[in-house]
Backbone as CSV, one residue per row, in Angstrom:
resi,resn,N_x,N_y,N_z,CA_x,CA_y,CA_z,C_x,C_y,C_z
1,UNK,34.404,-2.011,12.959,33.560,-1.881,14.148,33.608,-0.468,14.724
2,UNK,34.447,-0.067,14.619,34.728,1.430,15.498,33.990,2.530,14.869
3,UNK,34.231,1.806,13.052,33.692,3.301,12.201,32.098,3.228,12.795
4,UNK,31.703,2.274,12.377,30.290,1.623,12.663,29.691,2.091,13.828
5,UNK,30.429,1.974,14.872,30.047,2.806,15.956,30.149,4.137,15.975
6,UNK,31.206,5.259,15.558,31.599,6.388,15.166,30.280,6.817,14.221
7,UNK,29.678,6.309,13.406,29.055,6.831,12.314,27.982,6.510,12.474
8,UNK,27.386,5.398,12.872,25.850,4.670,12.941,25.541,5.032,14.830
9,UNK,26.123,4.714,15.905,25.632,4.421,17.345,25.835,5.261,17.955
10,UNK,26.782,6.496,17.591,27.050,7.416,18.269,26.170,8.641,17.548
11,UNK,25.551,9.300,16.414,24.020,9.754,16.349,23.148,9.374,16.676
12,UNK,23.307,7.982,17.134,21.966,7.530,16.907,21.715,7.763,18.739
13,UNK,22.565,7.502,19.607,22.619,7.864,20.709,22.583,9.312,21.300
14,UNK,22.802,10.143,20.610,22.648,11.338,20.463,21.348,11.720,20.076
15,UNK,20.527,11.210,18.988,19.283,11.132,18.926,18.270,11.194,19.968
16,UNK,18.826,10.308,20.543,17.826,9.937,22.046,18.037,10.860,22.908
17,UNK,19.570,11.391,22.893,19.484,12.454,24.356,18.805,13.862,23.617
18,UNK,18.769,13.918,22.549,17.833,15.309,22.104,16.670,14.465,22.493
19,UNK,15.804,13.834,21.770,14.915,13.694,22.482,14.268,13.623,23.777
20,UNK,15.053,13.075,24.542,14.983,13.155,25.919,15.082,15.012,26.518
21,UNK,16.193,15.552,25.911,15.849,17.137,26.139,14.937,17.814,25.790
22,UNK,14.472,17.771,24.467,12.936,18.312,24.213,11.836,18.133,25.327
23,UNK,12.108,16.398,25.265,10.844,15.995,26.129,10.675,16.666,27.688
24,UNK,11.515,16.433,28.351,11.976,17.151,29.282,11.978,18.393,29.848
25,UNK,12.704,19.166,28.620,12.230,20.371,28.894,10.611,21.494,28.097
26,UNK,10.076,20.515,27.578,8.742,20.838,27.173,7.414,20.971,28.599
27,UNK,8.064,19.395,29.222,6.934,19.175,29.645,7.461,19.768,31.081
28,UNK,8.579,20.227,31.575,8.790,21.601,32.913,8.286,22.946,32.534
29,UNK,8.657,23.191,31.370,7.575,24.296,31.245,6.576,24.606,30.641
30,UNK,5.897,23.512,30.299,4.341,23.506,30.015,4.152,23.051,31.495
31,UNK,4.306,23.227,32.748,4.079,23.778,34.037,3.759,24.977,34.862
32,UNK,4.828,26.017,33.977,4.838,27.454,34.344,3.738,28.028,33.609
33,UNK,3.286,28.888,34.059,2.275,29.837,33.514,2.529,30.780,32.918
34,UNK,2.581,31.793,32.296,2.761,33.105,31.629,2.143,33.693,32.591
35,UNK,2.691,35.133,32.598,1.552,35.942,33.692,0.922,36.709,32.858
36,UNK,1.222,36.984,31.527,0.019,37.785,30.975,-1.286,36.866,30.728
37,UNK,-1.332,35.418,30.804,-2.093,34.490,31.049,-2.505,34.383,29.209
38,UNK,-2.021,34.538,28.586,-1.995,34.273,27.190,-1.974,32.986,26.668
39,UNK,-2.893,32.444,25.904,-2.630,31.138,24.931,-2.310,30.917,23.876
40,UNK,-1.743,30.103,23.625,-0.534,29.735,22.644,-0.729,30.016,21.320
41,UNK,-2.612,30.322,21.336,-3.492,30.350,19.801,-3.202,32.432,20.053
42,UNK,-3.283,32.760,21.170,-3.144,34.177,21.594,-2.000,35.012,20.879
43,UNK,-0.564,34.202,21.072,0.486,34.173,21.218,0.789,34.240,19.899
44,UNK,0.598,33.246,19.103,0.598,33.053,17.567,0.189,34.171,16.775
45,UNK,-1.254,34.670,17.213,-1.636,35.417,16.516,-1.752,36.877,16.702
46,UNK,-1.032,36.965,17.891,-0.421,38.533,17.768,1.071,38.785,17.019
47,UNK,1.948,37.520,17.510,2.720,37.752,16.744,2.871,38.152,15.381
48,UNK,1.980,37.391,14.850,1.589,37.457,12.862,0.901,38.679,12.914
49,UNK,-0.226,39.050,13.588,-0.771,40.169,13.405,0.210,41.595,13.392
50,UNK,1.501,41.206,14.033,2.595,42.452,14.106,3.203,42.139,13.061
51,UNK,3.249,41.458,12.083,3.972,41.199,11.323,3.321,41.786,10.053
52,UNK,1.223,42.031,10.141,0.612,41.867,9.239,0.385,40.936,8.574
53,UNK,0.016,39.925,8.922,-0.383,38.489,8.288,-1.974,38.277,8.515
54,UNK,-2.664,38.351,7.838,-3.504,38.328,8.223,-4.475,37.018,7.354
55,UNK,-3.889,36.240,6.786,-4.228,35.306,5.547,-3.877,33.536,6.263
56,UNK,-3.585,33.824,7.375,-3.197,32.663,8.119,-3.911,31.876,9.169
57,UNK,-4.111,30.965,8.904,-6.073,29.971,10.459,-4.571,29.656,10.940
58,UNK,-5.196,29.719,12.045,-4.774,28.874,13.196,-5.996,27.624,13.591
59,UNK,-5.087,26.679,13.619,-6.135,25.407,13.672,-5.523,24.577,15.046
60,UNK,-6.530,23.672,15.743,-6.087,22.867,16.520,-5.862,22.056,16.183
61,UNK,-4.772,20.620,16.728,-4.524,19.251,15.866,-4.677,18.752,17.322
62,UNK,-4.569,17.249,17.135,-3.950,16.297,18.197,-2.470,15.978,17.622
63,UNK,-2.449,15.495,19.353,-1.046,14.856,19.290,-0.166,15.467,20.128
64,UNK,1.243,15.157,20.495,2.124,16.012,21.047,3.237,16.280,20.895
65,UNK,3.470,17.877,20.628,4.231,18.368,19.714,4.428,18.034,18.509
66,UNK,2.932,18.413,17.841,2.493,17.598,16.114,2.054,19.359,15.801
67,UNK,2.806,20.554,16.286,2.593,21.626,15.849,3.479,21.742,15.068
68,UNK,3.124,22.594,13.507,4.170,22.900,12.584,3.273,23.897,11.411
69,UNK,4.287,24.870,10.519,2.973,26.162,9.793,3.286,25.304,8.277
70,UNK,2.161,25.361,8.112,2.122,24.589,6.567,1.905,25.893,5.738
71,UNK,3.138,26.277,4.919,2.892,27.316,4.066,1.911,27.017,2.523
72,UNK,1.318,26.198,2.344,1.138,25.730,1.033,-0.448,26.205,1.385
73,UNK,-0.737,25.326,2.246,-2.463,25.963,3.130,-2.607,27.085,3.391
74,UNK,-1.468,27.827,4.121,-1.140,29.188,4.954,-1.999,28.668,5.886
75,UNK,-1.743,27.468,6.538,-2.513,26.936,7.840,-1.186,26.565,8.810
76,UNK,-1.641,27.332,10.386,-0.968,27.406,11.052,-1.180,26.514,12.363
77,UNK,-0.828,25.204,12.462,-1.587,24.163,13.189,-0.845,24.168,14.978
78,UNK,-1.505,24.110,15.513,-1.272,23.792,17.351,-1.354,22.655,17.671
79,UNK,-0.675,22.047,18.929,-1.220,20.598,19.535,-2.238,21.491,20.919
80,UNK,-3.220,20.244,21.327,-4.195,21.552,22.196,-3.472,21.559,23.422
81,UNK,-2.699,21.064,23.649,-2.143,21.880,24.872,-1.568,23.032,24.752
82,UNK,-0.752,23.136,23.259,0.127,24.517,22.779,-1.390,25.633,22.961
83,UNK,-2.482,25.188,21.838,-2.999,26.043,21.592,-4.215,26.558,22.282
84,UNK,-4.535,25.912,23.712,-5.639,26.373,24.406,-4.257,26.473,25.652
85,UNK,-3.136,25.813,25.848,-2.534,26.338,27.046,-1.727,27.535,27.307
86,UNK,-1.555,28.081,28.535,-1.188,28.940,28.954,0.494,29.390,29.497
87,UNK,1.064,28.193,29.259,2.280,27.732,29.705,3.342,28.542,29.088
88,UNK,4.624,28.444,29.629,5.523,29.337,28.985,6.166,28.241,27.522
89,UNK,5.962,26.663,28.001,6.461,26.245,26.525,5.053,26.360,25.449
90,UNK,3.969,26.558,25.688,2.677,26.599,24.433,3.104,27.581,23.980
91,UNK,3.346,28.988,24.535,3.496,30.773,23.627,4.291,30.166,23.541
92,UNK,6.182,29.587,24.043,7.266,29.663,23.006,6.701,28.885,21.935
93,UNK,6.435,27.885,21.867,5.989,27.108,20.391,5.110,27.140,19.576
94,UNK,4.153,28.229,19.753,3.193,28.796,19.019,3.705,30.219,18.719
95,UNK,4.830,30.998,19.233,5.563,31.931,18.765,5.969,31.731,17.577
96,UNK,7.041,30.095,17.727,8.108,29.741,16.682,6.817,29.136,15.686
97,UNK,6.240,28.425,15.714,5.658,28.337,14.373,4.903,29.825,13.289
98,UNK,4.720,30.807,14.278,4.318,31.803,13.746,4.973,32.787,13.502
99,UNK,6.736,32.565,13.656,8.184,32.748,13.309,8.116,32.243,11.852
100,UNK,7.778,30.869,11.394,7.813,30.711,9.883,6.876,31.087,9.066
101,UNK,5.363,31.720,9.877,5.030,32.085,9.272,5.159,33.556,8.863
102,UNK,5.649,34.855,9.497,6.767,35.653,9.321,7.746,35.108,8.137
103,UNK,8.474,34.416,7.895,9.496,34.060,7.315,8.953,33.807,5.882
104,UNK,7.498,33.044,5.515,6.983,32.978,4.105,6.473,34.832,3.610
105,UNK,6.112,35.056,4.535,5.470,36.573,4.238,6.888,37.076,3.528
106,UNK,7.685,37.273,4.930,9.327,38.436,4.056,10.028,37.530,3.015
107,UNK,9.449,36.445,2.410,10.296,35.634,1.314,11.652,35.079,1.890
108,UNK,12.188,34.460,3.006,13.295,34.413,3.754,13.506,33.200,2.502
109,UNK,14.602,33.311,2.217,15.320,32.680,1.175,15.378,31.350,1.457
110,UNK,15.895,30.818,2.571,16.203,29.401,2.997,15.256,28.483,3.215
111,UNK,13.829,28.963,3.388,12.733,28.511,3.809,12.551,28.158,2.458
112,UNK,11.863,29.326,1.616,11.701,28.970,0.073,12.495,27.917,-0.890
113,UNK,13.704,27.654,0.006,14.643,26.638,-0.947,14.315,25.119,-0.262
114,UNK,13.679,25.514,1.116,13.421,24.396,1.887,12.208,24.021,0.642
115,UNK,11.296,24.750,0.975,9.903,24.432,-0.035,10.067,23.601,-1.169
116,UNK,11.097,23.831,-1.558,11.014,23.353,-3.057,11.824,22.051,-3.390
117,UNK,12.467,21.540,-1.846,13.400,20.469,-1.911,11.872,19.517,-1.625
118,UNK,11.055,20.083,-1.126,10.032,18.993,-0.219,9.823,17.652,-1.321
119,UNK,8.957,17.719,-2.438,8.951,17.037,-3.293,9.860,15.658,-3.351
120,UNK,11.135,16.525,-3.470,12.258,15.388,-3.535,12.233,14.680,-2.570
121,UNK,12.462,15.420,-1.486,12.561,14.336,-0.152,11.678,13.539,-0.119
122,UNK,10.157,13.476,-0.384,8.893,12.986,-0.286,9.038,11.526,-0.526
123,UNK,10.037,11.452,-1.774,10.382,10.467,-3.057,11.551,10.150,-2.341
124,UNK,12.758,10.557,-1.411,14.074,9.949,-1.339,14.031,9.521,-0.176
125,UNK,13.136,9.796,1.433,13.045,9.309,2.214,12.747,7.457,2.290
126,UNK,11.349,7.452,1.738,11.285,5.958,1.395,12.084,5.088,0.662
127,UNK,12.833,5.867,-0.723,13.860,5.146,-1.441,15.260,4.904,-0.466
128,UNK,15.487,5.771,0.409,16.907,5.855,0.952,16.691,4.744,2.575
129,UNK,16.034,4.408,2.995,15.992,3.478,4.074,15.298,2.012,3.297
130,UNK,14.315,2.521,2.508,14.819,0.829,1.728,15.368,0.174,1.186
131,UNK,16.215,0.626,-0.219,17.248,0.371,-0.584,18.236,0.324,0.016
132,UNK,18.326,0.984,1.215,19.651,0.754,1.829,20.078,-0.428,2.653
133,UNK,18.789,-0.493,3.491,18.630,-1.803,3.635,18.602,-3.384,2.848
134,UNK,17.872,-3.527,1.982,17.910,-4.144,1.010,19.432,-4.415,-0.081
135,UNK,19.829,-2.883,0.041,21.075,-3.254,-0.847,22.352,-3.724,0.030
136,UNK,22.677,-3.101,1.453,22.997,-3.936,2.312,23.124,-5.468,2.407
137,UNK,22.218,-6.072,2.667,21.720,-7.076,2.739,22.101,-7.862,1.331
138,UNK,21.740,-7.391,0.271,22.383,-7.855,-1.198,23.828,-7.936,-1.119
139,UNK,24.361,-6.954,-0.984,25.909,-7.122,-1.221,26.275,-7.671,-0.522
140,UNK,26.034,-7.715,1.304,26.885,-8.385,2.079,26.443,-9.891,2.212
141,UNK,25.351,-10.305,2.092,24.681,-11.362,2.684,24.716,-12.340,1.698
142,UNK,24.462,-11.873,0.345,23.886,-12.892,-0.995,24.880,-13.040,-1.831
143,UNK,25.569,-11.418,-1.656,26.921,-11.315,-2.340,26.597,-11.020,-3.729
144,UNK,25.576,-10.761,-3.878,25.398,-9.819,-5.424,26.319,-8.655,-5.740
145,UNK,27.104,-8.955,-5.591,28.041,-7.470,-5.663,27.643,-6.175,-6.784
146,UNK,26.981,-6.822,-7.856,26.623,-5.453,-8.915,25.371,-5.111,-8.294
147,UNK,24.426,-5.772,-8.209,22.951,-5.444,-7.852,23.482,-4.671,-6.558
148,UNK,23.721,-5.126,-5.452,24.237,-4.269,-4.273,24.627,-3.000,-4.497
149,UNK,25.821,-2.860,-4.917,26.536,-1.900,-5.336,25.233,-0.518,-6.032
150,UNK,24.707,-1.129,-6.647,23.709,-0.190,-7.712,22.556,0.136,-6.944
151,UNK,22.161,-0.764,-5.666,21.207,0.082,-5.085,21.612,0.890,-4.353
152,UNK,23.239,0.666,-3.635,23.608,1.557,-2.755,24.004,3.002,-3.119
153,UNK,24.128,2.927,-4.116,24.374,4.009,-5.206,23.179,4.634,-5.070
154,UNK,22.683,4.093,-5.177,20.807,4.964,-5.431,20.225,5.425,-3.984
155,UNK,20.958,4.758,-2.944,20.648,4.814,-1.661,21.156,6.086,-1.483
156,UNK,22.688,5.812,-1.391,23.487,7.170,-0.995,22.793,8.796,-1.661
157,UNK,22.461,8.327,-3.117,22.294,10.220,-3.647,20.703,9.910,-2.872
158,UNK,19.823,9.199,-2.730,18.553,9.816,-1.707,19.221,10.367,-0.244
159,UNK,19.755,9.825,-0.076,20.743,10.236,1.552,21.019,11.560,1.277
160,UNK,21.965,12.116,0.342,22.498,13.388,0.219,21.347,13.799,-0.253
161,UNK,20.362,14.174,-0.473,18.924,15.099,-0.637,18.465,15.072,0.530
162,UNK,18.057,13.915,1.274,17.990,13.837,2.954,18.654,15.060,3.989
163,UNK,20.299,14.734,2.969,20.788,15.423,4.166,21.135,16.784,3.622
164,UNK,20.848,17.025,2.528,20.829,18.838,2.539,19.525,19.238,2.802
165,UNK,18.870,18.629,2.716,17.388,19.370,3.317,17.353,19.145,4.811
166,UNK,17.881,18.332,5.508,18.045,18.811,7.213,19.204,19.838,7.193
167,UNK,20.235,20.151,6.243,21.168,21.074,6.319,20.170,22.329,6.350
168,UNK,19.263,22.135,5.024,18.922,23.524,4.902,17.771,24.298,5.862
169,UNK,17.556,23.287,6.633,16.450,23.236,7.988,16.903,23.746,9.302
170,UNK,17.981,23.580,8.960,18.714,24.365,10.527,18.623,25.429,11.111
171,UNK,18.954,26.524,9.618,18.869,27.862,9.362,17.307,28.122,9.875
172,UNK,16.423,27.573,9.316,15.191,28.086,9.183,14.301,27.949,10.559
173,UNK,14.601,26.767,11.147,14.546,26.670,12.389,15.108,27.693,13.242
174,UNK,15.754,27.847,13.179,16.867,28.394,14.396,16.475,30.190,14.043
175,UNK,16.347,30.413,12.697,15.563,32.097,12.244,14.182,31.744,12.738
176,UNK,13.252,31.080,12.626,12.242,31.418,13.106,12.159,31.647,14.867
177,UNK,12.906,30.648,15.704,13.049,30.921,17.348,13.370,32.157,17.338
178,UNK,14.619,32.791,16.569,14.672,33.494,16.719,13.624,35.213,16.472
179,UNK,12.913,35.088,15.929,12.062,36.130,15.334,11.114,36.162,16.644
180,UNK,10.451,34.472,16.880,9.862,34.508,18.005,9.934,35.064,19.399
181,UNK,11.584,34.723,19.777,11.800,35.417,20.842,11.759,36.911,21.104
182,UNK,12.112,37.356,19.886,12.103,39.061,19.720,10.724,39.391,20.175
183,UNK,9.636,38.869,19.535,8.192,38.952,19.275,7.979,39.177,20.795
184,UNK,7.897,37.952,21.352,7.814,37.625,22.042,7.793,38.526,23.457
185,UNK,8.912,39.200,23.563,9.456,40.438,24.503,8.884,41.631,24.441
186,UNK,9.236,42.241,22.267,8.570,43.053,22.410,6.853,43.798,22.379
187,UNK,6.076,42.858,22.483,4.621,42.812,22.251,4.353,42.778,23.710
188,UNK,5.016,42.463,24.696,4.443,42.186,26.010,4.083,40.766,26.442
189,UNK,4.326,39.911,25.474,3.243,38.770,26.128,4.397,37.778,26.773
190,UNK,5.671,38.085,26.848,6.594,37.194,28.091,7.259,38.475,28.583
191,UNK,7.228,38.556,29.946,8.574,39.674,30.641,10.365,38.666,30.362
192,UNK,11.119,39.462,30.466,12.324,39.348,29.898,13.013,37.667,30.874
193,UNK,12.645,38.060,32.184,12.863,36.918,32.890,12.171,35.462,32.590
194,UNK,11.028,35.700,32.207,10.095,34.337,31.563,11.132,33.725,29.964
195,UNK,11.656,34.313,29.835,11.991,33.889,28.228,13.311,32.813,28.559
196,UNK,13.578,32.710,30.165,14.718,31.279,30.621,13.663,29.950,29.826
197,UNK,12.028,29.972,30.547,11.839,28.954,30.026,11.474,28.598,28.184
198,UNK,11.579,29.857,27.851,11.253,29.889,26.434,12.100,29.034,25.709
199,UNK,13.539,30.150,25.798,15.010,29.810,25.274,14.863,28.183,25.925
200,UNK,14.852,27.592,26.780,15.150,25.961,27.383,14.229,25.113,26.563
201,UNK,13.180,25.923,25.769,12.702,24.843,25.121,13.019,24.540,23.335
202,UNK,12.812,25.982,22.886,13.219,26.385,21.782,14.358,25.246,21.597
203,UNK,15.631,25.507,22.313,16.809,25.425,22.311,17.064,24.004,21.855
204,UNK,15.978,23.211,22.847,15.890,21.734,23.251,15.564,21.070,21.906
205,UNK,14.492,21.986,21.356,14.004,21.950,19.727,14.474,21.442,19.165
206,UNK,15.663,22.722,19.090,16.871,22.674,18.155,17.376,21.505,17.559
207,UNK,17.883,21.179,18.991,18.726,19.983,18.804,18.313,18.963,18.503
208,UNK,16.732,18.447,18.298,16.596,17.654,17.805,16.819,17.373,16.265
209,UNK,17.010,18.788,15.170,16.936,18.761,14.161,18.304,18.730,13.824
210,UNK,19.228,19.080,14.476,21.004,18.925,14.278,20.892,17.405,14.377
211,UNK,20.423,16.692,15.470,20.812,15.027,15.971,20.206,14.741,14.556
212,UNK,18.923,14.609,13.988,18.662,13.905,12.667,19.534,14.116,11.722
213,UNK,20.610,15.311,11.466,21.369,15.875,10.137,22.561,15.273,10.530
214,UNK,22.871,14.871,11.794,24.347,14.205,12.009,23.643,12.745,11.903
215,UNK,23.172,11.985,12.404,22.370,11.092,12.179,22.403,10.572,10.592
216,UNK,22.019,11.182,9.638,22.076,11.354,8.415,23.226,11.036,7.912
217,UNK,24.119,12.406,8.314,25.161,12.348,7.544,26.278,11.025,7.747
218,UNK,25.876,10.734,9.283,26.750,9.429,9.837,26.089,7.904,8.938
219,UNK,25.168,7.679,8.392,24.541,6.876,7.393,25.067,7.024,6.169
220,UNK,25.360,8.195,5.502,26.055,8.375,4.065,27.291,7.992,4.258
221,UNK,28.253,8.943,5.172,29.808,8.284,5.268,29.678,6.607,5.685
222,UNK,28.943,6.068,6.176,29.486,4.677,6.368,29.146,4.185,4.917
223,UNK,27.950,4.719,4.300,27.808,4.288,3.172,28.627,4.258,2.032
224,UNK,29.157,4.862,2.298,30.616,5.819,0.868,31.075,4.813,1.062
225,UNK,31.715,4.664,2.595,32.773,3.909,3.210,33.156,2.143,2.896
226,UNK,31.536,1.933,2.457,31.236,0.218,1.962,31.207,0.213,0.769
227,UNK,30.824,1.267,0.227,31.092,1.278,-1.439,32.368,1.590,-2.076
228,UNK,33.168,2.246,-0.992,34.705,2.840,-1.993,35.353,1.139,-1.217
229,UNK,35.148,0.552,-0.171,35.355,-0.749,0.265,35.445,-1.998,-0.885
230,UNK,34.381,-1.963,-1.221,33.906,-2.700,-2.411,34.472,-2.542,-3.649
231,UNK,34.563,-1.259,-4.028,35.141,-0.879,-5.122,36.981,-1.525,-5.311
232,UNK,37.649,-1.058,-3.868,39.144,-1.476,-3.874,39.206,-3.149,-3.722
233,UNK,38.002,-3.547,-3.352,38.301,-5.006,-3.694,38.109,-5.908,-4.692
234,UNK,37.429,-4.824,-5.881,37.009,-5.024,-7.070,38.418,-5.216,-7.818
């Protein structure tokens, strides 16, 4: 019970308070204004333009906070509040997506390794929450002990692809805020004091992508944990 809680309820509770911080601090400063009165589509595309990018749309989407740069398109997508608003969280988050797109231009290594895990994950996300479930449920419930055992097996290595690709997401995240904020200052389009609400959101970001990788990783160790279980009672 304790691990169970340790490994499964305590990310998963953590989950929620990142979320709750994003949310939170998105929607206080998509309140504030910028005073250079710049929009988020503005913001984006000076940044890239200092970078020399010039091969990149900026597009509007729906939704909220459904902004993210698809390098495969070289399409650089907004939610319309990011990208018609004026707010200090629309430029920070139309900065940071135009932070990765910076990051495909200079070949940033971690991104490119991100790229190439995508595939896999595509394929281990759906395998690793159904089987896990399912094989769960087999071993403990029906008591198939081989069938169990063999999906959880198959569960766990989708888990560890899961969870090195939120490993390797951290970096890339956290380099692109960062590029942004630089941008950001030195182009003119936030004064140095505006960048409290930048950093509060960025930041808030963040943490949502650490809570999914502990999250993760707290799903594999319990998983090990029922299989090396199983095994000593074999």
């Amino acid at each position: 019970m304790l691990l169970w809680l340790a490994l499964i309820i305590i990310p998963l509770l953590f989950g929620f308070y990142a979320q709750y911080r994003v949310s939170s601090a998105y929607s206080r400063n998509l309140q504030i204004q910028s005073r250079s009165h710049i929009t988020g589509r503005e913001a984006a595309a000076a940044v890239m333009s200092s970078a020399g990018i010039r091969d990149v749309e900026i597009v509007e989407v729906e939704g909220k906070l459904s902004d993210h740069f698809d390098p495969v398109k070289k399409q650089l997508a907004l939610s319309t509040e990011n990208y018609r608003g004026y707010s200090l969280a629309a430029v920070g988050v139309a900065a940071h997506e135009a932070g990765h797109a910076i990051q495909q231009k200079v070949g940033y290594t971690m991104m490119k390794f991100r790229q190439t895990m995508v595939p896999a994950v595509q394929i281990a996300s759906p395998v690793a929450w159904g089987i896990l479930s399912f094989g769960i449920f087999i071993a403990s419930v029906l008591g198939a002990k081989v069938l169990g055992v063999i999906m959880l097996q198959i569960g766990v290595v989708a888990l560890l692809v899961i969870a090195l690709f939120q490993l390797v997401t951290l970096p890339v995240e956290f380099d692109a805020s960062r590029r942004a904020k630089v941008q950001l200052v030195q182009l003119g389009i936030l004064q140095q004091d505006e960048m409290k609400g930048v950093n509060e959101t960025l930041d808030a970001a963040a943490l949502t992508y650490i809570a999914a990788f502990v999250a993760t990783l707290g799903n594999l160790l319990y998983l090990l944990l029922i299989l090396s279980g199983g095994r000593r009672n074999d």
